[in-house]
C-alpha positions as CSV (number, residue, x, y, z in Angstrom):
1,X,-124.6,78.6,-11.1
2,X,-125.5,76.2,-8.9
3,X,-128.0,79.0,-6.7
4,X,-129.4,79.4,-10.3
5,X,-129.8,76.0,-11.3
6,X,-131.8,75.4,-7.6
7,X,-133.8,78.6,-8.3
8,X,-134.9,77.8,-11.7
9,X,-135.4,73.9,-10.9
10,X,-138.4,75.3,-7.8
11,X,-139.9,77.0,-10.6
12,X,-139.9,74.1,-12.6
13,X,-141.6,72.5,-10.0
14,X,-144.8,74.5,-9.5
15,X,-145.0,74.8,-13.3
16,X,-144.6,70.7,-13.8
17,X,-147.2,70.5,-10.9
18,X,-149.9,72.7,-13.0
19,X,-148.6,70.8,-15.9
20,X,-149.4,67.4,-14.5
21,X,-152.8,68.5,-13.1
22,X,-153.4,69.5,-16.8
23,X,-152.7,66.0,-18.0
24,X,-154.7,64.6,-15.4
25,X,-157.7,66.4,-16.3
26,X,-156.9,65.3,-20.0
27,X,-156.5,61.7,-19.2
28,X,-160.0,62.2,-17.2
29,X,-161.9,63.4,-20.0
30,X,-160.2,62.0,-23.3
31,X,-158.2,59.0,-22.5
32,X,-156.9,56.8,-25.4
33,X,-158.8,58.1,-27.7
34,X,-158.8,59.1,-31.6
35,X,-159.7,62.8,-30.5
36,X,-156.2,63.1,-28.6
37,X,-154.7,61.2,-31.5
38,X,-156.0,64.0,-34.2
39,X,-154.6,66.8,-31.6
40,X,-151.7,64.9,-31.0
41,X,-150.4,64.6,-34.7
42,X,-152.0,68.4,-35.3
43,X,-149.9,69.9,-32.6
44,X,-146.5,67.6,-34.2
45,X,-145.4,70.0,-36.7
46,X,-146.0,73.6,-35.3
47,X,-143.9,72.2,-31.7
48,X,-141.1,70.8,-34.0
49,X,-140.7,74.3,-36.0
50,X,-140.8,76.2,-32.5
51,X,-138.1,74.3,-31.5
52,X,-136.1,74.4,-35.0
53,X,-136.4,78.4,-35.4
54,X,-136.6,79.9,-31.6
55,X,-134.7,77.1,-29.9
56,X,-132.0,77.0,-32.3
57,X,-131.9,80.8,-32.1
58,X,-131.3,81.1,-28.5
59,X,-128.5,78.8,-28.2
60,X,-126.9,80.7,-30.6
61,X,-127.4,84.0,-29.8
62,X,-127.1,83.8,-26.2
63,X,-123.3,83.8,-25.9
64,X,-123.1,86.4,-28.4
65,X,-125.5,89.0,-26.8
66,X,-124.0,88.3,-23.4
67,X,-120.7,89.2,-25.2
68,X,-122.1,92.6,-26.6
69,X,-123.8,93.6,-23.1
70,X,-120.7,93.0,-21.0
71,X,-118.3,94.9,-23.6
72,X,-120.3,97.3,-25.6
73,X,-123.2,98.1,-23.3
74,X,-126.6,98.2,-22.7
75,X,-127.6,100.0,-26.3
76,X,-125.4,97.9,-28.5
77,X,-127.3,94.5,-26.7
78,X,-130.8,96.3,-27.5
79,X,-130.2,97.0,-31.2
80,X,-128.6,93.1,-31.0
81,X,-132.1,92.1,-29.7
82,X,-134.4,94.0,-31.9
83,X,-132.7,92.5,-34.5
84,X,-133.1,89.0,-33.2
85,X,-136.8,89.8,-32.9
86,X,-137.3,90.7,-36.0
87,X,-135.5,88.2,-37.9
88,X,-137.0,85.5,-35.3
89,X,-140.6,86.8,-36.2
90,X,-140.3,86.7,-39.6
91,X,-138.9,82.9,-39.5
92,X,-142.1,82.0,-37.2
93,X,-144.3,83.7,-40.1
94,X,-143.0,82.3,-42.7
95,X,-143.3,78.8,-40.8
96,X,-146.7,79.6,-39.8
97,X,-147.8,80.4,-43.6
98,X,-146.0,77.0,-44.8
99,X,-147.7,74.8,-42.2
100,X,-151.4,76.0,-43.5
101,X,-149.9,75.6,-47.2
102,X,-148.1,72.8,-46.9
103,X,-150.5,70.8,-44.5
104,X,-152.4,68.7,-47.4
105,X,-149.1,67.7,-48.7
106,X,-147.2,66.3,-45.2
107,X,-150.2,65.5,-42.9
108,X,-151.6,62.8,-44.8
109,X,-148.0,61.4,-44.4
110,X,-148.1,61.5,-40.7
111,X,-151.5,61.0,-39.9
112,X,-151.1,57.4,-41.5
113,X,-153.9,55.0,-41.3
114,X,-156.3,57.8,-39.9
115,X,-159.5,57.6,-40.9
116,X,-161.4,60.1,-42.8
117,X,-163.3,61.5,-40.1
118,X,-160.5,61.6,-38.1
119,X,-158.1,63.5,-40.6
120,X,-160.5,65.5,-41.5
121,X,-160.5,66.5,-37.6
122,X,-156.9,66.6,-37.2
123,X,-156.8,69.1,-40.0
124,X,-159.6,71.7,-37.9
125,X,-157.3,71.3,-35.1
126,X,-153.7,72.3,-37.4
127,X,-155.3,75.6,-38.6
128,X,-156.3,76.7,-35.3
129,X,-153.1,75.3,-33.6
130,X,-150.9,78.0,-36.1
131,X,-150.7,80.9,-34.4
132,X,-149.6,78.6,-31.4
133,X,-146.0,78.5,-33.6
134,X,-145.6,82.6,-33.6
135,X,-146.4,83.1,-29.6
136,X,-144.9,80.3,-28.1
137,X,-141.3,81.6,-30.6
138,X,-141.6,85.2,-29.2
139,X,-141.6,83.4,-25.7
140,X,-138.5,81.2,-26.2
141,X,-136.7,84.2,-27.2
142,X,-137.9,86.4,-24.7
143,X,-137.3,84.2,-21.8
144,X,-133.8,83.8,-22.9
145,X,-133.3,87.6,-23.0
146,X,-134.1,87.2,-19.5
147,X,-131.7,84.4,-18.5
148,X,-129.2,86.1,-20.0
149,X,-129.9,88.7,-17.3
150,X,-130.1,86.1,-14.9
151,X,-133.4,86.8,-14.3
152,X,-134.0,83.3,-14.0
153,X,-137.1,83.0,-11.7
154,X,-139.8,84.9,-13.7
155,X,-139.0,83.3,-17.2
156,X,-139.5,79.7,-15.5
157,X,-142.7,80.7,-13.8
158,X,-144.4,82.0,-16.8
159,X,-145.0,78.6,-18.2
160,X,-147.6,77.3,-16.2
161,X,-149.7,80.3,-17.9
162,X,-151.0,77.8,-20.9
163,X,-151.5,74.6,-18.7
164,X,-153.8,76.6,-16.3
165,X,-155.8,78.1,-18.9
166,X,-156.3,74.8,-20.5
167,X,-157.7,73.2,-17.6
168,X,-159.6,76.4,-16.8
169,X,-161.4,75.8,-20.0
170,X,-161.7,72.2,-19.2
171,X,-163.3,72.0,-16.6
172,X,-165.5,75.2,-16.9
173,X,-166.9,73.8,-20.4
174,X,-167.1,70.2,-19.6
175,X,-169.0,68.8,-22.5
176,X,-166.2,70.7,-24.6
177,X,-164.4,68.3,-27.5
178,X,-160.8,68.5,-28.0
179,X,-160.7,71.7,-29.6
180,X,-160.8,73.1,-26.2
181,X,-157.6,72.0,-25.7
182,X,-156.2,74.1,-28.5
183,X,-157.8,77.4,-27.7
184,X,-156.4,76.9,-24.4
185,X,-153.1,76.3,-25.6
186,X,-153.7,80.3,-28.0
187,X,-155.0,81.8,-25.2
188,X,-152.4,80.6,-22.8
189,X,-149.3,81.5,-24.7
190,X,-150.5,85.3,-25.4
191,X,-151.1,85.4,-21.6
192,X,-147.3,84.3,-21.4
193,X,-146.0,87.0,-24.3
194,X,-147.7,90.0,-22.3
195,X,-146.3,89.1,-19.0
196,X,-142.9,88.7,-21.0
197,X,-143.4,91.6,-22.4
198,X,-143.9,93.4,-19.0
199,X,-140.7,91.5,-17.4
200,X,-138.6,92.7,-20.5
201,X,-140.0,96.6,-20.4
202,X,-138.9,96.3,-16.4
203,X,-135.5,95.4,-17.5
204,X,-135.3,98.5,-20.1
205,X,-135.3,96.3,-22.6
206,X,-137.8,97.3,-25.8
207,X,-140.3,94.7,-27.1
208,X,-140.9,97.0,-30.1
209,X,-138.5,96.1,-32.5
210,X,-136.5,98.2,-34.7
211,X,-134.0,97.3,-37.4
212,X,-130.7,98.6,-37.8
213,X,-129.3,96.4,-40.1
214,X,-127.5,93.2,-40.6
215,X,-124.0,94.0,-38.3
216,X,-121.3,91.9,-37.2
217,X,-122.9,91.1,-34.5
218,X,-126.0,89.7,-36.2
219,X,-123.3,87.8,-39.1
220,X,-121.9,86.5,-35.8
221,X,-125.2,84.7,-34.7
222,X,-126.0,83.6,-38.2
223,X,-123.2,81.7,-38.5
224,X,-123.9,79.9,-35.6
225,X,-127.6,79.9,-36.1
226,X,-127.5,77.7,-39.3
227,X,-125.4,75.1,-38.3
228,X,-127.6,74.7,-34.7
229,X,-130.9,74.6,-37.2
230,X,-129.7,71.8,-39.0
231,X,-129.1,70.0,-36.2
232,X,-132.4,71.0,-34.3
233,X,-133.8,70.0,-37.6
234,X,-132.5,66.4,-37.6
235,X,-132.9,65.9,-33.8
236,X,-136.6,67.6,-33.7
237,X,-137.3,65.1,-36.4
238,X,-137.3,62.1,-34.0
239,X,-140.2,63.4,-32.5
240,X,-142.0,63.8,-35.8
241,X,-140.7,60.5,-36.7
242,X,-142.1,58.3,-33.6
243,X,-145.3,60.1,-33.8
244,X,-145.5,59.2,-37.5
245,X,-144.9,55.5,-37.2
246,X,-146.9,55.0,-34.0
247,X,-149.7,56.3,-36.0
248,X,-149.1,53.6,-37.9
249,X,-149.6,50.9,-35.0
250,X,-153.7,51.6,-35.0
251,X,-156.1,53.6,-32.9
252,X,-154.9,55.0,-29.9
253,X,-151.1,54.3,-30.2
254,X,-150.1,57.6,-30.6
255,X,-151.9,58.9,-27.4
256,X,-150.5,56.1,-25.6
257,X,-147.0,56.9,-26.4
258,X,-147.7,60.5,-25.2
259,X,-148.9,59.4,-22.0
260,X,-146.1,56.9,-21.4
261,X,-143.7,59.7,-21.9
262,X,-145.5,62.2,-20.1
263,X,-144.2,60.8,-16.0
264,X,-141.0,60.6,-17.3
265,X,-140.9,64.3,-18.9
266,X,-141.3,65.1,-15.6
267,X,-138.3,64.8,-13.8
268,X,-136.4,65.1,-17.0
269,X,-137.7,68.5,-17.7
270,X,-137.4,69.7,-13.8
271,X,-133.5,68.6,-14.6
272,X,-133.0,69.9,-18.4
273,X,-134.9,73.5,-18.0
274,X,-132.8,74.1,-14.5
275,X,-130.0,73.2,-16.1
276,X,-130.4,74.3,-19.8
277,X,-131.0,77.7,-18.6
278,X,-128.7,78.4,-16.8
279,X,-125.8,76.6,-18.2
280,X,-125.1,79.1,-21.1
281,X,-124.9,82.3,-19.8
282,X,-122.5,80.7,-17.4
283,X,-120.4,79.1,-19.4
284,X,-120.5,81.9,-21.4
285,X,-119.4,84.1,-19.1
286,X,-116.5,81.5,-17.6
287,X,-115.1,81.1,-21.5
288,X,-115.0,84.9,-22.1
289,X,-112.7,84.9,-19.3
290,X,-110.8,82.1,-20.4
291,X,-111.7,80.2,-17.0
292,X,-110.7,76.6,-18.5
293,X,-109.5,74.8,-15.8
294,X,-112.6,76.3,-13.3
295,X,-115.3,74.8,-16.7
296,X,-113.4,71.8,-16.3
297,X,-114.1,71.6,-12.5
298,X,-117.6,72.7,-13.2
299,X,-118.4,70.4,-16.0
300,X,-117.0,67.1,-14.3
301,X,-119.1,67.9,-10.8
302,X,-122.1,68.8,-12.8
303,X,-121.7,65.9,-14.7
304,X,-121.2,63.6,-11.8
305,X,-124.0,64.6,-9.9
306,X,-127.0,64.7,-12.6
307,X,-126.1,60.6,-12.7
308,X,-126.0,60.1,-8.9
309,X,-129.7,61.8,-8.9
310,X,-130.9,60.5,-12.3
311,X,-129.5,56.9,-11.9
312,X,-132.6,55.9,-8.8
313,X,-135.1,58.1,-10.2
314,X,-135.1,56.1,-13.5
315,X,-135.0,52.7,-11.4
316,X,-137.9,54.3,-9.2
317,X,-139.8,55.1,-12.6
318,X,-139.5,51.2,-14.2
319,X,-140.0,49.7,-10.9
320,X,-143.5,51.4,-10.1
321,X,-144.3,52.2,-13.7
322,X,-147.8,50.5,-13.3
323,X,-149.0,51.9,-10.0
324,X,-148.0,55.1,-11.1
325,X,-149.7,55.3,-14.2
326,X,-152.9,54.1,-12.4
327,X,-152.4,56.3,-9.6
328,X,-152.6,59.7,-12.4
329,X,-154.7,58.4,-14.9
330,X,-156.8,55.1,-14.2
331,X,-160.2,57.6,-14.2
332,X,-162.8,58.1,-16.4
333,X,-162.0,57.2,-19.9
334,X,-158.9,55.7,-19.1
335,X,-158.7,51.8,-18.8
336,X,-157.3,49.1,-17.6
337,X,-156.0,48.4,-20.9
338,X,-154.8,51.5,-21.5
339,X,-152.9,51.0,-17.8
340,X,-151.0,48.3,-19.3
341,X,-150.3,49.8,-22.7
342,X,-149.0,52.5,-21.2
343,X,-147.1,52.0,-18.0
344,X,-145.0,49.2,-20.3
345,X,-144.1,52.3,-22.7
346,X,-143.3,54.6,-19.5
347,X,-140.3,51.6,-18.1
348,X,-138.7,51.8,-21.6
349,X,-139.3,55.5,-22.0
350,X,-137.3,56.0,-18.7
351,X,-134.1,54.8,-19.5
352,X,-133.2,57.7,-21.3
353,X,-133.5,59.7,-18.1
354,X,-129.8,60.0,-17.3
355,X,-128.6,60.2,-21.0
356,X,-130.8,63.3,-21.5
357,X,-129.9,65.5,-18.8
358,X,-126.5,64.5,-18.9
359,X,-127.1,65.6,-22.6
360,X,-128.6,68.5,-21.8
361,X,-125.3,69.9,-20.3
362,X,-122.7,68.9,-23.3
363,X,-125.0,70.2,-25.8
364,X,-125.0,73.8,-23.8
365,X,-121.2,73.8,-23.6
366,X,-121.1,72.5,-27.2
367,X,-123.0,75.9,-28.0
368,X,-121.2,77.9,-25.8
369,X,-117.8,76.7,-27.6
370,X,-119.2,77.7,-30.8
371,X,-119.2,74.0,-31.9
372,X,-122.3,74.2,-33.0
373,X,-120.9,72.0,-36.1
374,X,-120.6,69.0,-33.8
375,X,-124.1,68.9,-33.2
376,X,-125.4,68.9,-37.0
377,X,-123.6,65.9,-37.9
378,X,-124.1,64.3,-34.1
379,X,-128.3,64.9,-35.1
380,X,-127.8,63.5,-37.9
381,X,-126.5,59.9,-37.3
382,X,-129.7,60.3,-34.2
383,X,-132.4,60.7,-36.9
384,X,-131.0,57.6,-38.9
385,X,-130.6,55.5,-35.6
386,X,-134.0,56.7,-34.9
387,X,-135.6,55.4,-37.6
388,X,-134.0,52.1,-38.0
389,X,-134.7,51.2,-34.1
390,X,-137.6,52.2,-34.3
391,X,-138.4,49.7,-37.4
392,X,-137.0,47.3,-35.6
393,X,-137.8,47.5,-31.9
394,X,-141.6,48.3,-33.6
395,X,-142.0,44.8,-35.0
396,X,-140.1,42.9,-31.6
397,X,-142.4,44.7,-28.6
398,X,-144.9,47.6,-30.9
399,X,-145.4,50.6,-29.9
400,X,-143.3,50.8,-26.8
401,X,-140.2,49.7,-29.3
402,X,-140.2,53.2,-30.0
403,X,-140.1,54.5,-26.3
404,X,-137.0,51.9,-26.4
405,X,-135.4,52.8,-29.6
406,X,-135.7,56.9,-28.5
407,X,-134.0,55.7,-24.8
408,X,-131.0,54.3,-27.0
409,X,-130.6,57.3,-29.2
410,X,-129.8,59.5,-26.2
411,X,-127.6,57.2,-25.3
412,X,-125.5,57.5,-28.3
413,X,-125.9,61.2,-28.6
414,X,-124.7,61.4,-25.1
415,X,-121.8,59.6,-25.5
416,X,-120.7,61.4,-28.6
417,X,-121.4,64.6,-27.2
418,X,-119.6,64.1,-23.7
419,X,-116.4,62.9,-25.5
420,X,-116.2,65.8,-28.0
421,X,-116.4,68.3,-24.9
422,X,-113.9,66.6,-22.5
423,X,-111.6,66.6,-25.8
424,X,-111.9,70.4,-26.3
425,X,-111.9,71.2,-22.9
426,X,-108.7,69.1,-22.1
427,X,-107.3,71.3,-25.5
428,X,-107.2,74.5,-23.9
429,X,-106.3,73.7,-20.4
430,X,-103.3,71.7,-21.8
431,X,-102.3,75.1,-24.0
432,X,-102.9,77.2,-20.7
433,X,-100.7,74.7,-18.6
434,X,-98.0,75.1,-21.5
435,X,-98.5,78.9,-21.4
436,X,-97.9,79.0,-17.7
């Protein structure tokens, strides 16, 4: 696990670093502006449904095809994932049809204050954004058919696909407006679904779906899949809601909250994809064999070490918060102003660092128990300490209450999380002890 974890977290690495240059270039040629705004709140929804329908999926159905391809072989865990394709794809239609229906209704909502040139642009940018929601699902799911494989490398190098064609497009169409950046973002994620596609065929595994009925197997995954949505539903929402009420704050506060959360993404995304990836199929694979006291072992070290590393890196983040931010971004359209907005929002944003990636790893054992459960009612009390931070925290310091208030909600969740697992965990090495 641990050759895994250092494998994918390189990967992470060059991807971040195309990643950041794409944010740099952004910074450079939009800075704090109502353009990034309008994409900002367009891009909201679809990212949020991505990560309710695919997200949720492959939590759940990870353990469960790992099962069938260890014990019923190679056949039995394609017809499991032709199944999951299908039923995925059909979700990510469905979702795409209701954002384009649906946007006159919720998008005023969001998009509060806005005025109506700028809604009006926002809107442009939504319809064009949609397909975004159907390519990007097929490459959650795909990606975690490779992990599952522990075929970690490829699936964590294929991201930097959509980052590089957007600054591709940047920079070769200079006087370009912001709908540049949404192309970029199509174009990029059907460049990432073909190489999938190629990675998977390599495996033997078929990208052409074909349906064999609702099984066990699949009744198996539903009933995990549902209780996982809800939760992704009510812990998605946070982003929708700070998004919402910093659009509330005036011009430019919602691209100043995505840039102050954009350094510390950085090493909390290098951290949570290493981890997040490979966590499950190993756990998996340890509680199919009943290996508690060796998850035990594993869990406490794992935990134990993502503080020791994350503990400096978030004092490193408040401590140079403004010379960082100037050293990435003070360019172009990007003030002095902005400098200060922002690298204020970055020092609260990065107290959540070790609560996150700590989180990270209890939520993928809390999936691989099965106690998917936990985490529905877990989201739920996060979306409604969410909110009322954020109300609060809003009117004490503005817009980087919210960086604050989402720090504190990880905290919590953490905390909840992290005592539900060592509970369980103690469970069934106590009834093994007994046993023996």
């Amino acid at each position: 696990m641990f050759r895994a974890t250092v494998i994918v977290a390189l990967a992470t690495v060059a991807v971040r670093i195309v990643s950041l240059a794409k944010e740099l270039v952004v910074a450079w040629k939009f800075g704090v502006s109502d353009e990034l705004d309008a994409y900002l709140v367009a891009t909201v929804v679809p990212l949020f449904l991505i990560s309710l329908i695919a997200g949720s999926f492959n939590s759940a159905v990870i353990p469960t095809y790992i099962h069938v391809r260890d014990n019923d072989g190679h056949v039995a865990a394609q017809r499991l994932f032709s199944g999951v394709t299908i039923w995925s794809t059909l979700l990510l239609l469905v979702a795409s049809l209701l954002v384009v229906l649906l946007a006159p209704l919720y998008l005023p909502l969001i998009a509060i204050n806005f005025t109506a040139a700028k809604l009006a642009l926002t809107y442009q940018l939504l319809y064009v954004f949609t397909p975004y929601i159907l390519f990007n699902g097929l490459i959650t799911t795909w990606s975690a058919t490779l992990n599952a494989g522990e075929r970690f490398a490829f699936a964590a190098l294929s991201p930097m696909t959509t980052p590089f064609v957007i600054i591709t497009l940047l920079l070769v169409y200079p006087h370009g407006g912001v709908l540049l950046l949404t192309v970029g973002a199509i174009l990029g994620s059907l460049a990432e679904v073909t190489l999938l596609g190629f990675a998977l065929k390599r495996r033997g595994i078929s990208v052409w779906p074909h349906w064999y009925g609702f099984d066990q197997h699949l009744k198996t995954i539903a009933g995990q899949y549902v209780p996982m949505m809800v939760g992704a539903l009510l812990m998605g929402s946070t982003l929708l809601v700070d998004q919402t009420m910093a659009a509330s704050l005036g011009s430019g506060s919602v691209s100043a909250l995505s840039y102050g959360t954009k350094l510390v993404s950085m090493p909390i995304l290098l951290a949570s994809t290493a981890l997040g990836t490979t966590a499950i199929p190993f756990f998996s694979s340890m509680i199919a064999r009943n290996d508690w006291v060796a998850i035990r072992k594993v869990f406490n070290r794992y935990i134990a070490l993502i503080f020791a590393v994350t503990i400096p890196v978030t004092f490193g983040l408040i401590i140079w918060s403004d010379p960082f931010v100037r050293l990435f971004y003070l360019r172009g359209a990007f003030s002095e102003a902005d400098v200060v907005a922002v690298s204020t929002i970055q020092s609260y944003a990065a107290l959540q660092i070790p609560f996150y990636v700590g989180g990270i790893l209890v939520v993928r054992m809390l999936s691989s128990l099965c106690l998917n459960n936990a985490l529905m009612w877990i989201s739920g009390m996060n979306i409604i300490v969410n909110i009322t931070l954020n109300y609060f925290f809003m009117k004490w310091i503005g817009v980087s209450g919210i960086a604050l208030s989402t720090s504190t909600v990880y905290l919590i969740s953490f905390v909840c999380c992290w005592l539900i697992v060592k509970n369980r965990i103690g469970l069934r090495c106590a009834k093994i002890q007994k046993v023996q």
